[in-house]
Every structure is written in structure tokens, then in C-alpha cells.
Backbone bond lengths (Angstrom), bond angles and torsions (degrees), N, CA, C in turn:
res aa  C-N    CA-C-N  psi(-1)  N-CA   C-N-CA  omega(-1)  CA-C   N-CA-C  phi
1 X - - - 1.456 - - 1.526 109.95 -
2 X 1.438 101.71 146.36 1.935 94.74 175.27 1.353 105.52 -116.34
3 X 1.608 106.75 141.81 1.379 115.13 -162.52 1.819 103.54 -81.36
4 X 1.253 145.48 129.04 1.198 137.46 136.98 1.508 124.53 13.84
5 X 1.735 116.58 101.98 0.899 118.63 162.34 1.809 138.96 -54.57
6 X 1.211 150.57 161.20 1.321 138.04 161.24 1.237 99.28 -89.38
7 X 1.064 108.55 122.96 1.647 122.20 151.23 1.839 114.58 -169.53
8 X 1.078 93.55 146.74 2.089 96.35 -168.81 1.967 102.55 -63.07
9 X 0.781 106.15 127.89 1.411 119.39 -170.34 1.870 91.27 -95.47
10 X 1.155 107.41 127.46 1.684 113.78 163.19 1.667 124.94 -111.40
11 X 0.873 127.74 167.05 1.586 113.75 177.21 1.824 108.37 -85.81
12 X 1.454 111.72 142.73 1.783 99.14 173.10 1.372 106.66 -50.20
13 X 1.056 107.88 -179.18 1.504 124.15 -172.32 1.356 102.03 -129.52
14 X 1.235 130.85 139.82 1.617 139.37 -177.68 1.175 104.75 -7.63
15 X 1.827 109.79 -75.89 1.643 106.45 -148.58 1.433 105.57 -63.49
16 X 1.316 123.16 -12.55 1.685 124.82 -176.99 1.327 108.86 -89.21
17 X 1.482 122.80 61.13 2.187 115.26 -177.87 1.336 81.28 -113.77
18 X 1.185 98.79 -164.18 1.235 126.50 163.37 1.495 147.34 -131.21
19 X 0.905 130.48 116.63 1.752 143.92 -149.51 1.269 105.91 -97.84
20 X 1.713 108.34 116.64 1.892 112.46 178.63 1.610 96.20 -98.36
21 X 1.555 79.12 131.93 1.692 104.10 178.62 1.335 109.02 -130.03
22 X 1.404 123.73 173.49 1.156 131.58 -175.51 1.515 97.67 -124.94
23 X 1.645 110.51 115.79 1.451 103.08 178.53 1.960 115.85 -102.73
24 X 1.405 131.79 76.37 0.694 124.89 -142.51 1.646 120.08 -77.97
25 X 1.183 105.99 -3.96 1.117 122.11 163.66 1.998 137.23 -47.07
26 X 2.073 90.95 -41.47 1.441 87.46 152.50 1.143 132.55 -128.15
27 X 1.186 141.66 -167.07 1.550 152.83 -143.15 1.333 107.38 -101.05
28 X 1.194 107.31 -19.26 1.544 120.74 -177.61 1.813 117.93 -104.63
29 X 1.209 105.42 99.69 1.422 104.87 -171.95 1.615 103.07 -41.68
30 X 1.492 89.29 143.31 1.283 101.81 168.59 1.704 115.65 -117.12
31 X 1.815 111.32 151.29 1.270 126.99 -178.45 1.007 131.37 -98.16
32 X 1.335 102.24 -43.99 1.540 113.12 176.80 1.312 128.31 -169.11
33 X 1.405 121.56 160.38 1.894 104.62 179.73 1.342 85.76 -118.78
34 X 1.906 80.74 136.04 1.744 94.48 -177.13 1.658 94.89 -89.13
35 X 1.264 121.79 150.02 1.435 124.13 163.43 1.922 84.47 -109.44
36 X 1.088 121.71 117.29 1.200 124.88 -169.65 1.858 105.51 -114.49
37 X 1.520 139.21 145.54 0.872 143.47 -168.39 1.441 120.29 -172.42
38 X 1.973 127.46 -177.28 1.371 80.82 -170.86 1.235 130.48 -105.28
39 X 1.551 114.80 47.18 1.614 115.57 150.08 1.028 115.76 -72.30
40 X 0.828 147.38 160.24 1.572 162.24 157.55 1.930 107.80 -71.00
41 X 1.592 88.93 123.43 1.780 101.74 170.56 1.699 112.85 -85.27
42 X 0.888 128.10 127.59 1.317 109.51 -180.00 1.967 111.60 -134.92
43 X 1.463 97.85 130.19 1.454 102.47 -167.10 1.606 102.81 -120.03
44 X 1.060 128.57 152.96 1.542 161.89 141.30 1.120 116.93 -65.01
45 X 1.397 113.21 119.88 1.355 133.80 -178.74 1.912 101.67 -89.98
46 X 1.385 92.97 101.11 2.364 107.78 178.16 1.560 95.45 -95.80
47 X 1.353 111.67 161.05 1.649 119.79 156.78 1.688 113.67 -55.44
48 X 1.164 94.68 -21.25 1.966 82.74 -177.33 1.927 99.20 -105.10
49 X 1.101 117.76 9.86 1.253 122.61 161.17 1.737 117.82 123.05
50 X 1.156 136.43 -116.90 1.829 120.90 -159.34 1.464 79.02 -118.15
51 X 1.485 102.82 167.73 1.571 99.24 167.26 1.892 79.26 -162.62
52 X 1.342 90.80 159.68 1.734 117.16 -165.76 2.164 94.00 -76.95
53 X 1.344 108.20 140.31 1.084 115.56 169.47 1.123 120.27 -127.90
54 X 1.533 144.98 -152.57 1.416 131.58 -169.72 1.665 87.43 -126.80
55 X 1.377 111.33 -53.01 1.815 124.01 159.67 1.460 124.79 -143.50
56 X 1.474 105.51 -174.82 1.725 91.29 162.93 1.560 132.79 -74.89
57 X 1.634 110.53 2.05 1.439 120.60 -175.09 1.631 101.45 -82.49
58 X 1.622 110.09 -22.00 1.612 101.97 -161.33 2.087 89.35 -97.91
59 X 1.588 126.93 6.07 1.292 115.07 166.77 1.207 135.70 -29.72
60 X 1.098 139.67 129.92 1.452 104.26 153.65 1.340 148.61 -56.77
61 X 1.458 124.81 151.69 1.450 132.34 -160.88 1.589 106.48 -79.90
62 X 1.347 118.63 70.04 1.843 128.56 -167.62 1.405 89.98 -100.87
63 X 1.910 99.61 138.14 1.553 113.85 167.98 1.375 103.95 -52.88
64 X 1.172 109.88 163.76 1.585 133.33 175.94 1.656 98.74 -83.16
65 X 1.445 116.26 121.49 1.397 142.27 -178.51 1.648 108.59 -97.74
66 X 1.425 111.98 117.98 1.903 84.38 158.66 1.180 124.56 -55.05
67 X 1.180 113.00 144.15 1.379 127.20 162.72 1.252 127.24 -24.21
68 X 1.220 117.05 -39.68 2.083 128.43 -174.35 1.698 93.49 -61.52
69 X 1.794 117.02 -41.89 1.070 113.85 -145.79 1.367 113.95 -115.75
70 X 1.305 114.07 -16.31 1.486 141.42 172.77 1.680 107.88 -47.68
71 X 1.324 108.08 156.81 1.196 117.60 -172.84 1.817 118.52 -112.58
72 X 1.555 92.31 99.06 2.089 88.39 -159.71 1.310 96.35 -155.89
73 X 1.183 115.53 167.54 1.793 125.60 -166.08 1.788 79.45 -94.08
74 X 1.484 119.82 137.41 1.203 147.81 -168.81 1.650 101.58 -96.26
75 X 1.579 104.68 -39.57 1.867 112.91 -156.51 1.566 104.89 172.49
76 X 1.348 95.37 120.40 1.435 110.63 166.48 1.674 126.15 -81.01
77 X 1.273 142.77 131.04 1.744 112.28 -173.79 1.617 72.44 -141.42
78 X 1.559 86.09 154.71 1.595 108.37 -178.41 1.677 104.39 -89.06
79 X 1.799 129.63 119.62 1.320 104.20 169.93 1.530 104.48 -132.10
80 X 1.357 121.06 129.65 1.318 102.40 -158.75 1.559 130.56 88.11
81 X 1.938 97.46 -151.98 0.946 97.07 175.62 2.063 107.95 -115.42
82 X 1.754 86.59 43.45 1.394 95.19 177.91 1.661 114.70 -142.25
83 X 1.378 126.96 150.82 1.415 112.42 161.07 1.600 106.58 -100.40
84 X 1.223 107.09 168.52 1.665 124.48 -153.02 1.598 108.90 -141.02
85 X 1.503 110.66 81.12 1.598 110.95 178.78 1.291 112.09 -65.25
86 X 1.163 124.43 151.29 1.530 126.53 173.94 1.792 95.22 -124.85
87 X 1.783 118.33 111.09 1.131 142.01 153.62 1.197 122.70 -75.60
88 X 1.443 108.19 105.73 1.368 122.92 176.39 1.691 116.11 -57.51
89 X 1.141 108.58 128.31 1.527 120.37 -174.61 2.078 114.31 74.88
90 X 1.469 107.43 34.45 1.355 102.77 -140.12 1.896 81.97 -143.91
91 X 1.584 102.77 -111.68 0.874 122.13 170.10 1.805 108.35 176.99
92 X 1.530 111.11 -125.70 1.558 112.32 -176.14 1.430 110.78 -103.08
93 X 1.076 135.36 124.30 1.432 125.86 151.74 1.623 115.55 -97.84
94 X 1.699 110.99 143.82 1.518 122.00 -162.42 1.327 109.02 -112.37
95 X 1.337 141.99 134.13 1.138 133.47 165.43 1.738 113.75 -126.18
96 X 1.318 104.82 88.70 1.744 107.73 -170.80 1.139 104.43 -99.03
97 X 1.368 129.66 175.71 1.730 154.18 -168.08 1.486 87.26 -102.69
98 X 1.780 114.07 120.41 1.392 123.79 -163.34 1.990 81.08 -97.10
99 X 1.491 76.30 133.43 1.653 96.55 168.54 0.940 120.95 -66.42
100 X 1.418 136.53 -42.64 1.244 132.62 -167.49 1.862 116.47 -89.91
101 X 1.062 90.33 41.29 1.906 104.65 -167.22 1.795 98.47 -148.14
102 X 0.951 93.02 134.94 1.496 99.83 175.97 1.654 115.83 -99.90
103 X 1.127 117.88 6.79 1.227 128.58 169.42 1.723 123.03 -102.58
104 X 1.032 114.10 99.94 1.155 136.50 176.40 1.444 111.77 -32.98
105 X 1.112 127.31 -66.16 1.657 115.17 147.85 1.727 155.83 -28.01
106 X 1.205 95.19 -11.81 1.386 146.63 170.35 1.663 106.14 -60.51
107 X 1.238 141.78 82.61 1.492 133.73 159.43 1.381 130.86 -110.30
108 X 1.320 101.11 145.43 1.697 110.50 168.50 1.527 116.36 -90.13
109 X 1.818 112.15 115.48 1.502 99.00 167.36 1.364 105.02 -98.11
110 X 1.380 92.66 134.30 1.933 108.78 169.97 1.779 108.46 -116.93
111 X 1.468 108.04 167.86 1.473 118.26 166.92 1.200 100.53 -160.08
112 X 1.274 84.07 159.02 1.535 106.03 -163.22 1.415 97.41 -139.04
113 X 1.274 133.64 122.90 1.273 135.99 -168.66 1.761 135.89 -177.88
114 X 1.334 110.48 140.32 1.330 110.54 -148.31 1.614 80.56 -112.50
115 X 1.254 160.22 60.90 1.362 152.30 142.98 1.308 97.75 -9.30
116 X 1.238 119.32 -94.85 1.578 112.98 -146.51 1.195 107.09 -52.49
117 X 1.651 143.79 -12.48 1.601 139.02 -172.84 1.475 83.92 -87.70
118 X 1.191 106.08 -75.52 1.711 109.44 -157.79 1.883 119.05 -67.08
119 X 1.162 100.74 -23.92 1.656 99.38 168.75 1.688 116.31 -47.27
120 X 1.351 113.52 -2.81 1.357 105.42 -164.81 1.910 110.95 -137.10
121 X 2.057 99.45 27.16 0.819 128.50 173.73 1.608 129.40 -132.57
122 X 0.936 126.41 168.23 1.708 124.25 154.99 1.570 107.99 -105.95
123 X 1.807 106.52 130.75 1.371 119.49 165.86 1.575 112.39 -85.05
124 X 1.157 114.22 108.86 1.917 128.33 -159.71 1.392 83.80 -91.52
125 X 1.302 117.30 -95.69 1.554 140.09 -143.16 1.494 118.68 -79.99
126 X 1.629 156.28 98.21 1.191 114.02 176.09 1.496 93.91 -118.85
127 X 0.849 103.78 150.78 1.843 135.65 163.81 1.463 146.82 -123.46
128 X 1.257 109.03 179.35 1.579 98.96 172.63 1.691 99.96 -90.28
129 X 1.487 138.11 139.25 1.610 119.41 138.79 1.148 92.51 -133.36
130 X 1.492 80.40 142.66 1.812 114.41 -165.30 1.549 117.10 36.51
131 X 1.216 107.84 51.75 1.709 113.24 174.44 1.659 108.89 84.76
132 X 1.105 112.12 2.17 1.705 99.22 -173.40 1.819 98.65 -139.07
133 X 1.375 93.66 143.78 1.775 111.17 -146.66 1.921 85.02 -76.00
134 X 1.326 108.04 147.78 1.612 117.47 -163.04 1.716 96.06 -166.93
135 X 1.401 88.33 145.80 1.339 125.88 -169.98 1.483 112.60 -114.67
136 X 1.416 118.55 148.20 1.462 129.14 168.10 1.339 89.19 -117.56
137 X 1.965 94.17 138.40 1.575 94.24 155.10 1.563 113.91 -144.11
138 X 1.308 123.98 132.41 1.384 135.64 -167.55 1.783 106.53 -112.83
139 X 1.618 105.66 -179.38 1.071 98.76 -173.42 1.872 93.63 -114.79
140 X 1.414 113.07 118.21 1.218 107.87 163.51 1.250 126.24 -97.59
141 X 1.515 125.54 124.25 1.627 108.87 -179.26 1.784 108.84 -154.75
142 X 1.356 67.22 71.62 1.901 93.86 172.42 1.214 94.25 -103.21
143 X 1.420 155.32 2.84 0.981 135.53 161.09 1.874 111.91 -112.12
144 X 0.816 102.20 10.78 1.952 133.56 -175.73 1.181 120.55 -169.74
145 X 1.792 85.62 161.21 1.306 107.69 -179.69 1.517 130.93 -26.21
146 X 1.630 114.92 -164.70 1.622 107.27 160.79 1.844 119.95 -66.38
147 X 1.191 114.55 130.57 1.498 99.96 178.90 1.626 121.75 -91.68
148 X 1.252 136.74 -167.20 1.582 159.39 -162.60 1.449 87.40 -72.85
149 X 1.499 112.65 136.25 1.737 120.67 174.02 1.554 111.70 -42.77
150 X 1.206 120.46 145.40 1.347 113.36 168.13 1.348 131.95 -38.10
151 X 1.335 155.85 104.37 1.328 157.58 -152.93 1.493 106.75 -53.52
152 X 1.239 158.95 -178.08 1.444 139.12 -102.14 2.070 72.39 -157.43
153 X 1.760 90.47 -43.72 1.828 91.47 -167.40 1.316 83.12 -137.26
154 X 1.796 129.01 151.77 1.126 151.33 -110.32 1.653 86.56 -150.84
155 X 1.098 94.22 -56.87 1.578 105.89 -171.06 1.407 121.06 -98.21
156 X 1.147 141.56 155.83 1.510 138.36 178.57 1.543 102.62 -153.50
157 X 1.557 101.58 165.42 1.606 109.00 -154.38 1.401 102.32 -136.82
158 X 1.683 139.39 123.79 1.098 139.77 148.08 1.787 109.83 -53.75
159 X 1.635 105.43 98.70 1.564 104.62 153.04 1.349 118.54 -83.36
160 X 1.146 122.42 169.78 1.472 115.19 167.75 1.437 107.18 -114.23
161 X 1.675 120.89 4.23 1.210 126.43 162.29 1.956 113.48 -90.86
162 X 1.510 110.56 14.67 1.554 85.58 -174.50 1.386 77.59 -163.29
163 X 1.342 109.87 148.70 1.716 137.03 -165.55 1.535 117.85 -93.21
164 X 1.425 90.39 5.58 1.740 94.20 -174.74 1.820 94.31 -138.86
165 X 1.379 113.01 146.61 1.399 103.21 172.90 1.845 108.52 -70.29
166 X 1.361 109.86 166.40 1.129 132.62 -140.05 1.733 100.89 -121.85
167 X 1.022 107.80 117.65 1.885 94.45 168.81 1.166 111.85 -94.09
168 X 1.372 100.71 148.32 1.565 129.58 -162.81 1.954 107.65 -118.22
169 X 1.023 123.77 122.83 1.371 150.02 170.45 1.647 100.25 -62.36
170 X 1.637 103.34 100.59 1.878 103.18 164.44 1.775 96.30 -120.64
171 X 1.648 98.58 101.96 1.350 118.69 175.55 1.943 98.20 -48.90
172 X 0.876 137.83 -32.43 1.610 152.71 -159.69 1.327 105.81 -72.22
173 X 1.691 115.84 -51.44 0.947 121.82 -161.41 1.837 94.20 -90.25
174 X 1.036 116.73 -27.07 1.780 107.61 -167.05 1.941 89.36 -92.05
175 X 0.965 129.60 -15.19 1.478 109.60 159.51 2.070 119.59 -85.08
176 X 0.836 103.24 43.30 1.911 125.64 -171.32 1.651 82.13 -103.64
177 X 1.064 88.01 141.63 2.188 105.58 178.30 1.874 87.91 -60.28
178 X 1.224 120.17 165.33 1.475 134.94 -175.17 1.589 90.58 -97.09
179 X 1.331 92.57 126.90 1.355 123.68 179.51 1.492 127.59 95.54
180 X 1.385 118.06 12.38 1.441 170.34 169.20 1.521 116.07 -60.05
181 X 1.395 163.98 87.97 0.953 156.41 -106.86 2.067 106.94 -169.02
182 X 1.117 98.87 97.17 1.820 97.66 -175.23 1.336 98.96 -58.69
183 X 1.432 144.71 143.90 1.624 145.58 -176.52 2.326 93.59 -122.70
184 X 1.334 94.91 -51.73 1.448 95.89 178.67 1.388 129.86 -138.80
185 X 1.103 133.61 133.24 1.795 142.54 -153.58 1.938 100.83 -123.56
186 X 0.850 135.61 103.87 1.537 140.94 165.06 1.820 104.49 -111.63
187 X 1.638 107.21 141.28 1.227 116.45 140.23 1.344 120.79 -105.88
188 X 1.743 113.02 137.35 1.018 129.13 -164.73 1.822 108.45 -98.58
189 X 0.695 124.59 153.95 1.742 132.51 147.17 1.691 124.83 -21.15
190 X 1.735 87.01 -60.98 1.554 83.52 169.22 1.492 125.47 -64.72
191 X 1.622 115.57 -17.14 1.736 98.45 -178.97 1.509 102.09 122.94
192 X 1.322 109.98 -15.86 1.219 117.11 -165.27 1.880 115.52 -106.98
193 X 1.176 113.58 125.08 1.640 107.95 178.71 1.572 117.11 -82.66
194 X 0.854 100.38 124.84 2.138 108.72 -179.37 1.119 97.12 -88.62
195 X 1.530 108.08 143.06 1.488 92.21 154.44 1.817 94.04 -163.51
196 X 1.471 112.85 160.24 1.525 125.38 -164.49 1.780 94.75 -107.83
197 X 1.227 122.91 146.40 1.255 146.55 165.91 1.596 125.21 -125.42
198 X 1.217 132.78 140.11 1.257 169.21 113.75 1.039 136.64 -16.12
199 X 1.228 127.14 112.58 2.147 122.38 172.74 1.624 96.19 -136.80
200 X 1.686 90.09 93.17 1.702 92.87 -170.70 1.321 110.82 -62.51
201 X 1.318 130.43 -22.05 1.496 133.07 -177.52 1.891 107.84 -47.34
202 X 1.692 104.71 -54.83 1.557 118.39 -161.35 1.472 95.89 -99.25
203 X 1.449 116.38 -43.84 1.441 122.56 -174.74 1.659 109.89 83.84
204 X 1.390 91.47 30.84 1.419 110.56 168.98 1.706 116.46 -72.80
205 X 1.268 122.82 153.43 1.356 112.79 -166.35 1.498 89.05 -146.99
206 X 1.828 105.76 138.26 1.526 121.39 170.82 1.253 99.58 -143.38
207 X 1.813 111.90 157.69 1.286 133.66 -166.07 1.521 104.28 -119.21
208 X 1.513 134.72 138.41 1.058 148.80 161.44 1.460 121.75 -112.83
209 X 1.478 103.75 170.84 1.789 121.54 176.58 1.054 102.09 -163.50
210 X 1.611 109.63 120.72 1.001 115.94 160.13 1.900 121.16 -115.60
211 X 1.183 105.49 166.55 1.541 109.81 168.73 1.742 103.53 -73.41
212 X 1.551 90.35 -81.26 1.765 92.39 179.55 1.674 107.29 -115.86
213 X 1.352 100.42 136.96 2.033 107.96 -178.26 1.579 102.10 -72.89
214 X 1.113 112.76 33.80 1.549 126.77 162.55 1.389 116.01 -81.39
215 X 1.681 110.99 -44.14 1.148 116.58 168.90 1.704 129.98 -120.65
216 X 1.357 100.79 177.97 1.620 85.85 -176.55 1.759 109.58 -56.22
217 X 1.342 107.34 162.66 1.306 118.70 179.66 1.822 119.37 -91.31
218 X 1.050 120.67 -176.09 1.730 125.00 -162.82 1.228 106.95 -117.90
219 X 1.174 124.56 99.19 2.217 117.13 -162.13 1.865 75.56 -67.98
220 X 1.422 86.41 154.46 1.692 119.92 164.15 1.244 120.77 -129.57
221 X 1.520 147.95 144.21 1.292 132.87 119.51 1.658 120.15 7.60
222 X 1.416 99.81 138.15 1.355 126.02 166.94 1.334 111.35 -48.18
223 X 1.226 120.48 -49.76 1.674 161.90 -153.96 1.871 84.90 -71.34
224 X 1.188 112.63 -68.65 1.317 114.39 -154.96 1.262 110.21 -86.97
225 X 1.465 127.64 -19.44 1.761 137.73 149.07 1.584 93.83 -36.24
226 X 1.194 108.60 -71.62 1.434 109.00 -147.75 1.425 116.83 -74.65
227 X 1.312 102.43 -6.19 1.754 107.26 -173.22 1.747 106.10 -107.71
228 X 1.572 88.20 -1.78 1.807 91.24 169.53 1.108 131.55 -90.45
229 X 1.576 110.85 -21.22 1.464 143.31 166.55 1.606 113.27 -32.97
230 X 1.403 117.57 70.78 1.255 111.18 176.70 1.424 118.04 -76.56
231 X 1.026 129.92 15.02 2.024 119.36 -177.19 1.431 99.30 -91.35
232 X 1.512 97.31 140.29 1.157 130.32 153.06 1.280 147.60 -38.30
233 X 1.370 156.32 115.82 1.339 113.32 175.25 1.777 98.70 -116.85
234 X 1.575 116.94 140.07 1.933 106.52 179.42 1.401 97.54 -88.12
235 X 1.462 89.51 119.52 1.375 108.57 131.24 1.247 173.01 -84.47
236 X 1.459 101.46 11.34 1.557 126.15 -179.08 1.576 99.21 -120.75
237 X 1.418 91.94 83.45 1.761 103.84 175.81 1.246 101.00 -51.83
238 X 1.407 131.67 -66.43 1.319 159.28 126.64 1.957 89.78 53.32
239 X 1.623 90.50 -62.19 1.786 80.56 -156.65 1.817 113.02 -73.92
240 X 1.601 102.64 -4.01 1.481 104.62 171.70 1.532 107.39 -114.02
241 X 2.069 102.95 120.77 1.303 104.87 161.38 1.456 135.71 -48.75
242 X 1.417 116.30 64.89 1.781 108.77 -164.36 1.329 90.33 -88.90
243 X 1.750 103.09 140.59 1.378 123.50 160.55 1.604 121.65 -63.62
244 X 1.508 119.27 134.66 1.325 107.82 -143.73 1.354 94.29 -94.35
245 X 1.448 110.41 144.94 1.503 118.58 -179.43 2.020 123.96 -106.78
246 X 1.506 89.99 161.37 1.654 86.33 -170.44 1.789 113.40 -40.90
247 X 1.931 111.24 165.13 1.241 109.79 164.01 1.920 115.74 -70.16
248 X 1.432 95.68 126.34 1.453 100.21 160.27 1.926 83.18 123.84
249 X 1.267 117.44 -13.40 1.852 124.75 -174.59 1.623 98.74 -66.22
250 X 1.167 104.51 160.86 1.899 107.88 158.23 1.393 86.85 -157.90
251 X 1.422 105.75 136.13 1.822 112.02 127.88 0.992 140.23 -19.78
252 X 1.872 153.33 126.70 1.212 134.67 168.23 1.624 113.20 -98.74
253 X 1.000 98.18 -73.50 1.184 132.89 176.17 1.636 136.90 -101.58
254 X 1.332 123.69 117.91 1.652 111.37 -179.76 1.500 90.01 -122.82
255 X 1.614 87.62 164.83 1.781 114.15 167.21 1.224 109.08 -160.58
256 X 1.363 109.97 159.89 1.495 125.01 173.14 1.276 139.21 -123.94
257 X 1.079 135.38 115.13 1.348 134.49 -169.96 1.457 123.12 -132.60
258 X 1.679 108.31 92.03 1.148 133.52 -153.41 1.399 122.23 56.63
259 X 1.358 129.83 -68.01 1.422 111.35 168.29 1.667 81.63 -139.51
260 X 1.105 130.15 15.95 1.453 123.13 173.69 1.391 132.94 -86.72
261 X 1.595 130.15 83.15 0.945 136.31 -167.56 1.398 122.30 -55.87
262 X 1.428 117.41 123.97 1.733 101.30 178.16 1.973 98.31 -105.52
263 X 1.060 128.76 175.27 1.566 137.75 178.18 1.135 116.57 -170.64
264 X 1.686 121.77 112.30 1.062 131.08 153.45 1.749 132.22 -60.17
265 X 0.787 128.98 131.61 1.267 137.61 -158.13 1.559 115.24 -132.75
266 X 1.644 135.29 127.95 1.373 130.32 -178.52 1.257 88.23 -137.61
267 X 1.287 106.05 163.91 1.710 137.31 142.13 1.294 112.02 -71.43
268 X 1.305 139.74 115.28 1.744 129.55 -173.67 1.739 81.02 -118.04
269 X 1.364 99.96 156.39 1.721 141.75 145.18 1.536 130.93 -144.90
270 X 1.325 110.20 79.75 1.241 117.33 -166.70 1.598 119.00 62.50
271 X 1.044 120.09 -97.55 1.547 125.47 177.79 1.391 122.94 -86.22
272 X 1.820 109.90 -18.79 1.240 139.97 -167.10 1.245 128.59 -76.27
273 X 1.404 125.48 115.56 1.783 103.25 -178.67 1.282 103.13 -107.06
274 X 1.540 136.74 115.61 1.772 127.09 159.51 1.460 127.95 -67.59
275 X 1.515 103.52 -78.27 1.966 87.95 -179.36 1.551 90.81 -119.19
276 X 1.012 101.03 155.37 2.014 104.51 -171.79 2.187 74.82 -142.00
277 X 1.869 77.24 173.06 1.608 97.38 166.16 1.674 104.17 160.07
278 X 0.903 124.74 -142.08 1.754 123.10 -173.24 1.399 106.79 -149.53
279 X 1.575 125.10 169.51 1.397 160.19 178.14 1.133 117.74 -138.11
280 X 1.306 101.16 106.61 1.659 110.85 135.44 1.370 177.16 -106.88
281 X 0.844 136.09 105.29 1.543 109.53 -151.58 1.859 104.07 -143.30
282 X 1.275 109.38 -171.81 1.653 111.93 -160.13 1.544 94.80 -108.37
283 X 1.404 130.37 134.37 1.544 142.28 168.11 1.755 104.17 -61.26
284 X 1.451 101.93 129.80 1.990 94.95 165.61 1.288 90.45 -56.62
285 X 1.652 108.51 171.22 1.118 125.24 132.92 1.537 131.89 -9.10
């Protein structure tokens, strides 16, 4: 998590709101065009999708959710000339450089989202496969009961030809002994895909590698999962001006796109997430 930057937070100013349009051109509903600048936009993550706020103080006052089940951007990944949140229990939200504007500051938010499939999952993993940003979703319920049968497809795919995410076929994961459950999917550096498994019956846990999720995967050591783990975490909040948020707020997630900052934002209580949603705004010079 990244802690809250210092810096004096101001309110946008008129010409910086935001205007709902209908862009009918793509496949991916669209929400809104951000005219983005450097106040900070800041939205709330609702069941029917983000909606514009003034800050995180004016959120709403939502019980604290576990985490598996809570409603919050999981991971931002840069694709293109867009970043691509993945909302847990939700689906994708898009924030691209609107074409028809010659100002680079200029964005389209879209989503794309299957609620009723995924509301009744956790989004763990997202990635690129085969160039297009993708999600794993499993059933976690260490903080509950038994959960919803395993989902039919594991994986799902941002097209930019279809308005709903897309399930994706991991030959890897359907050769797993029956009753076998993928929890997490990483590509590594070396070339090689990791990934953690499940036997919800015993709550037994095994680790794989594969070359390609074409075929079955290679169990490994615990030892060698964990020493493959190339991500990062930043620690020099320092180098991003984040506007500082209420006590009890954290950071999740940042990205950048050209000088356009995106920021995930939650309410935490220990294990708990209340109202989460994102920030945006444009870097000075």
C-alpha cells in the first residue's frame, strides 16, 4: 500500500469537471470524458460502476468488507495508450487518450464489466495474455462460508471488440487433479508462468511453472515460488505528488501515463476495505 503524500489539495475549478457522453463508436461503454488537470478528479467505486466525488471525505459511510469481497481496483497495468483498472467484484475500468481532442489530457472513462459473474468472486491476478490485459478469478472464502461453484472459465480477457469481458481457455489449469483450484497466475522475466493452486476439500496448496499454459504445468517447491516472485513494491512515495488523503485512507495502486497520474485509493481496517475508488490528475512539469 502507498501511504498519502503531503501536498495542499484544492478543489478543480469549473473548466476541469467532467462531461457524460456517449461514445458510440466503441464497444466499450463509455462514462465519461475526463478533461483532466492539476487538480485531482476523484471517483467512487458504486455497484453500477465509478461516479465523480468532490474527495474521499465526501465517500460514502460503507461497512468494512473483507478484502476477497470488497469492492476496489485490485491493479492498474499500462496497455497502450491506456491504463486498465481491474475492479474486484466488478469488472475493467478504461481510461484512454480521447481521439477526437487534440489535447493529450483529454480522457475517456469506459467499463467493461460482468457484475453479476464476478460479484461472486475475487479478482487475484491481472496480466497481459497475448497482449490484452486479463484477470484470474477464484473463489476465496477464508473469510466465509462455502462459496459459488467454480466459474466455468478462470480467466477473462479485455477485448476491445466486445463490451463484456471475455473468457479465456487455460489448457494448464483444466489439466489440475479435479478439485484443484488456480488462486494465482504471474509472468515472470524468465519466460516462465507461476502459478499457485488449491484443493478446497483439504486446503492443500501446490506451486507450478510453466513455459506455455498450453500445457500442463511443472509442481515446484515453495522455495522456488517465492524466489521467482519478481514484483516490486515503490517505495519512494516521495517521487509522486499524491494529494493527501483522510485518516484510516491508503493508496493501492499507481500508474502513469505520460504525465497522467492514475491512483487507487481505499478506506482500510485491518483486513477490511469500506469505500475505495481512484484519482486523477496531470503532473506539473
Amino acid at each position: 500500500m502507498f501511504g498519502a503524500c503531503s501536498q495542499t489539495e484544492k478543489p478543480a475549478p469549473a473548466n476541469q469537471t467532467l462531461d457524460i457522453q456517449t461514445f458510440a463508436s466503441s464497444a466499450w461503454p463509455a462514462l465519461a470524458l475526463l478533461k483532466t488537470g492539476e487538480f485531482p478528479l476523484w471517483f467512487e467505486l458504486g455497484a453500477d460502476g465509478p461516479f465523480h466525488i468532490e474527495n474521499p471525505v465526501s465517500a460514502a459511510l460503507l461497512p468494512y468488507t473483507p478484502w476477497p469481497h470488497a469492492r476496489f481496483v485490485t491493479a492498474i497495468q499500462r496497455w497502450g495508450n491506456s491504463l486498465v483498472m481491474t475492479v474486484n467484484r466488478d469488472g475493467f475500468l478504461i481510461l484512454s487518450a480521447d481521439a477526437a481532442s487534440t489535447k493529450s489530457t483529454d480522457l475517456v472513462l469506459y467499463r467493461v464489466a460482468e457484475s453479476s459473474l464476478w460479484d461472486s468472486y475475487t479478482a487475484a491476478s491481472s496480466f497481459l495474455l497475448e497482449g490484452k490485459p486479463a484477470v484470474l478469478l477464484y473463489r476465496n472464502d477464508f473469510f466465509s462460508g462455502p462459496a459459488m461453484p467454480l466459474s466455468a472459465s478462470q480467466v477473462y480477457v479485455l477485448h476491445s471488440s466486445s463490451p463484456i469481458p471475455q473468457p479465456a481457455s487455460i489448457p494448464a489449469f483444466e489439466k489440475l487433479p479435479e478439485g484443484w483450484e488456480a488462486e494465482v497466475l504471474r509472468l515472470e522475466p524468465d519466460g516462465f508462468w507461476y502459478y499457485r493452486a488449491k484443493e478446497k476439500a483439504s486446503n492443500d496448496t501446490a506451486y507450478f511453472r510453466a513455459r506455455d499454459l498450453a500445457a500442463a504445468g511443472e509442481e515446484i517447491s515453495v522455495e522456488e515460488w517465492r524466489n521467482s516472485d519478481s514484483r516490486n513494491t515503490v517505495s519512494d512515495t516521495g517521487s509522486f505528488p499524491l494529494p493527501p488523503l483522510p485518516e484510516g485512507f491508503a493508496y493501492h495502486s499507481i500508474e502513469l501515463l505520460g504525465n497522467i497520474l492514475l491512483a487507487a485509493w481505499e478506506e482500510q481496517l485491518d483486513a477490511g476495505i469500506g469505500a475505495a475508488g481512484f484519482m486523477v490528475m496531470v503532473l506539473s512539469p
